[in-house]
C-alpha positions in Angstrom: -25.4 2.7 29.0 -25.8 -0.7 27.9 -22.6 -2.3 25.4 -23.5 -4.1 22.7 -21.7 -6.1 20.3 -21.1 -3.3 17.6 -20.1 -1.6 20.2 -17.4 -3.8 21.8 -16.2 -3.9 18.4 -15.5 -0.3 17.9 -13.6 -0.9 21.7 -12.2 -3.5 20.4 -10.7 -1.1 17.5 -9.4 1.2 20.2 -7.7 -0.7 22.1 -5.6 -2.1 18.8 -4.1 0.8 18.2 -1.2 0.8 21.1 -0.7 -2.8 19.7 -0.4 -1.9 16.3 1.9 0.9 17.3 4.0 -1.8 19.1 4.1 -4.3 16.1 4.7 -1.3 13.7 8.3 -1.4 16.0 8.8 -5.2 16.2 12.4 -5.7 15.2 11.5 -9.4 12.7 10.7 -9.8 9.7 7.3 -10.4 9.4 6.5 -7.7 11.2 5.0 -5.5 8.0 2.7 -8.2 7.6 1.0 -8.7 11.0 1.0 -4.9 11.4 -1.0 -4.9 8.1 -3.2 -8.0 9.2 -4.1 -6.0 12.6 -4.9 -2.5 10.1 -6.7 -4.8 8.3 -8.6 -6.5 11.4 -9.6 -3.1 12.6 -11.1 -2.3 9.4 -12.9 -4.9 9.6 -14.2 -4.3 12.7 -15.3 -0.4 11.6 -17.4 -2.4 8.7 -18.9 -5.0 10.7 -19.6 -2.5 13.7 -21.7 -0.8 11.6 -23.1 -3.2 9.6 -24.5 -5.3 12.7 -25.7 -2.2 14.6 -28.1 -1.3 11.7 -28.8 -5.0 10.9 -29.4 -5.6 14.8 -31.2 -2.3 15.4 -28.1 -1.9 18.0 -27.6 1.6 17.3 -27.1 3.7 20.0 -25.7 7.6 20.3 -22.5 6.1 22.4 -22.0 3.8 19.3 -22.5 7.1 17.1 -19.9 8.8 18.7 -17.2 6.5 19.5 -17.2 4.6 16.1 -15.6 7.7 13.9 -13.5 8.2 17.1 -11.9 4.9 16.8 -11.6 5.3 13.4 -10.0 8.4 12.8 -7.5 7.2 15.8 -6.4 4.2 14.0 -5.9 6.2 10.9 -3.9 8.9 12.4 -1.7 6.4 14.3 -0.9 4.6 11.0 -0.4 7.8 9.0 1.9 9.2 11.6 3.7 5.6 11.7 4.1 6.0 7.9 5.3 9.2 7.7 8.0 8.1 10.3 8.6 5.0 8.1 8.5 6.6 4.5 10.2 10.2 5.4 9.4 12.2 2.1 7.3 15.6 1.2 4.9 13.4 -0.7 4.0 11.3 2.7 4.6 14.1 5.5 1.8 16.1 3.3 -0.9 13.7 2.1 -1.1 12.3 6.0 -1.0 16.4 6.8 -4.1 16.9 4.6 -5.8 13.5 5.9 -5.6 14.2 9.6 -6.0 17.7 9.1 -9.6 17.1 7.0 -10.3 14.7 9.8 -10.1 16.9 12.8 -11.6 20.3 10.6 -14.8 18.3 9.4 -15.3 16.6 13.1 -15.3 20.2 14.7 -17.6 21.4 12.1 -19.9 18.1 12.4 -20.0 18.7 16.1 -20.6 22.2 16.0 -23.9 22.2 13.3 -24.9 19.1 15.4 -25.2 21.7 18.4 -27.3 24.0 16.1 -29.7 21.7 14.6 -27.8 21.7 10.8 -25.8 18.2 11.5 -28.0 16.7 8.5 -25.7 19.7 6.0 -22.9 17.4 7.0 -23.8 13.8 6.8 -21.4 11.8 5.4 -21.6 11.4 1.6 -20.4 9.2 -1.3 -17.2 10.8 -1.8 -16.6 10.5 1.7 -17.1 6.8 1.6 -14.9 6.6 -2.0 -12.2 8.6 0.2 -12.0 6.0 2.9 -12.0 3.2 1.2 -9.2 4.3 -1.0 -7.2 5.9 2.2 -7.7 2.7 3.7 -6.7 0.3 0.7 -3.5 2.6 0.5 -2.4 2.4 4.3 -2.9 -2.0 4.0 -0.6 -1.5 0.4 2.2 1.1 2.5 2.1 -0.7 5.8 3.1 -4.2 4.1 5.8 -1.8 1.9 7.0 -5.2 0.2 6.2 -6.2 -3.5 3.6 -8.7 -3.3 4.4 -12.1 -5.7 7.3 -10.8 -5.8 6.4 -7.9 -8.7 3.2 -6.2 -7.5 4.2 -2.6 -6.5 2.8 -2.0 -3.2 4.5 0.9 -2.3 4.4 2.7 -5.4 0.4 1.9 -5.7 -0.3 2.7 -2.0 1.3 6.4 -2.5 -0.9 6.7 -5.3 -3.6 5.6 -3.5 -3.3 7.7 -0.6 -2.7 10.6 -2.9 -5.8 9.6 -4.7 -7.2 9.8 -0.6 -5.8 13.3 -0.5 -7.4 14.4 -3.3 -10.7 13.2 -2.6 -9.8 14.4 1.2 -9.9 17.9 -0.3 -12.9 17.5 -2.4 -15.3 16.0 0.6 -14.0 18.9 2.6 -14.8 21.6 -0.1 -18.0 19.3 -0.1 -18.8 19.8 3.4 -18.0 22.9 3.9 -20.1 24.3 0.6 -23.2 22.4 2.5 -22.6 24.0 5.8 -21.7 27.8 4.4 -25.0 29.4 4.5 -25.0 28.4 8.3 -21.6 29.8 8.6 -21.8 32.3 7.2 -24.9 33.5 8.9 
């Protein structure tokens, strides 16, 4: 296995998350901000990975496997750091629904993959609608502050990620629907 340079990208990714976790704890103000600055670096890095390994022609079935990895890590770590940070129903349950639709869709990805139906499952528009709003949301909640001094970012980023959930629930249904005559058979 040879590493290329989307794929030292998506390592790079990786091994963000324990720092992230550790600046998510930094005791000094300023601390929301490069926490959100690192998020923000490793989504990025999940664009760009991708971007150059079809641009390139870099793509390799390593790459294909550890790139949702990585990214489904560095989403569950910040969920589970927000949830710790922001302690209400509304929080505790979108992240619940997020890393939940996460690990269901990967199992059932990995398991039509293994019997020739992983093109049911390819990712689709909502999917991609879904991230990018999930992923908007956890920049707005990790930096928690109003920003100017009157934007909302709290307030937006829990409507965002509920926006995330929602559309969570829907690419699931979405999925699902796809792969049910091979379940069900």
């Amino acid at each position: 296995m040879q590493l290329n340079l989307p794929t030292w990208l998506t390592l790079l990714r990786i091994a963000l998350i324990p720092v992230f976790v550790g600046v998510f704890f930094l005791p000094f103000r300023g601390a929301n901000l490069l926490c959100t600055a690192l998020f923000g670096l490793a989504a990025l890095t999940d664009w760009l990975d991708g971007y150059l390994a079809r641009r390139l022609g870099q793509t390799s079935a390593f790459g294909a496997f550890l790139d949702p990895v990585a990214d489904k890590l560095m989403v569950a770590a910040a969920l589970v750091l927000l949830v710790q940070a922001i302690p209400t129903p509304l929080m505790a349950v979108t992240a619940m629904i997020i890393i939940g639709r996460e690990i269901a869709i990967s199992a059932l990805r990995e398991w039509m993959a293994q019997i020739g139906g992983h093109g049911r499952v390819a990712v689709s528009m909502i999917g991609k609608i879904k991230t990018t709003a999930q992923m908007v949301a956890v920049l707005l909640l990790l930096y928690r502050e109003p920003f100017g001094g009157f934007f909302p970012t709290l307030a937006v980023g829990q409507g965002l990620l509920l926006v995330a959930a929602v559309l969570t629930l829907w690419s699931m249904l979405h999925y699902l629907l796809a792969a049910w005559p091979t379940l069900k058979a």
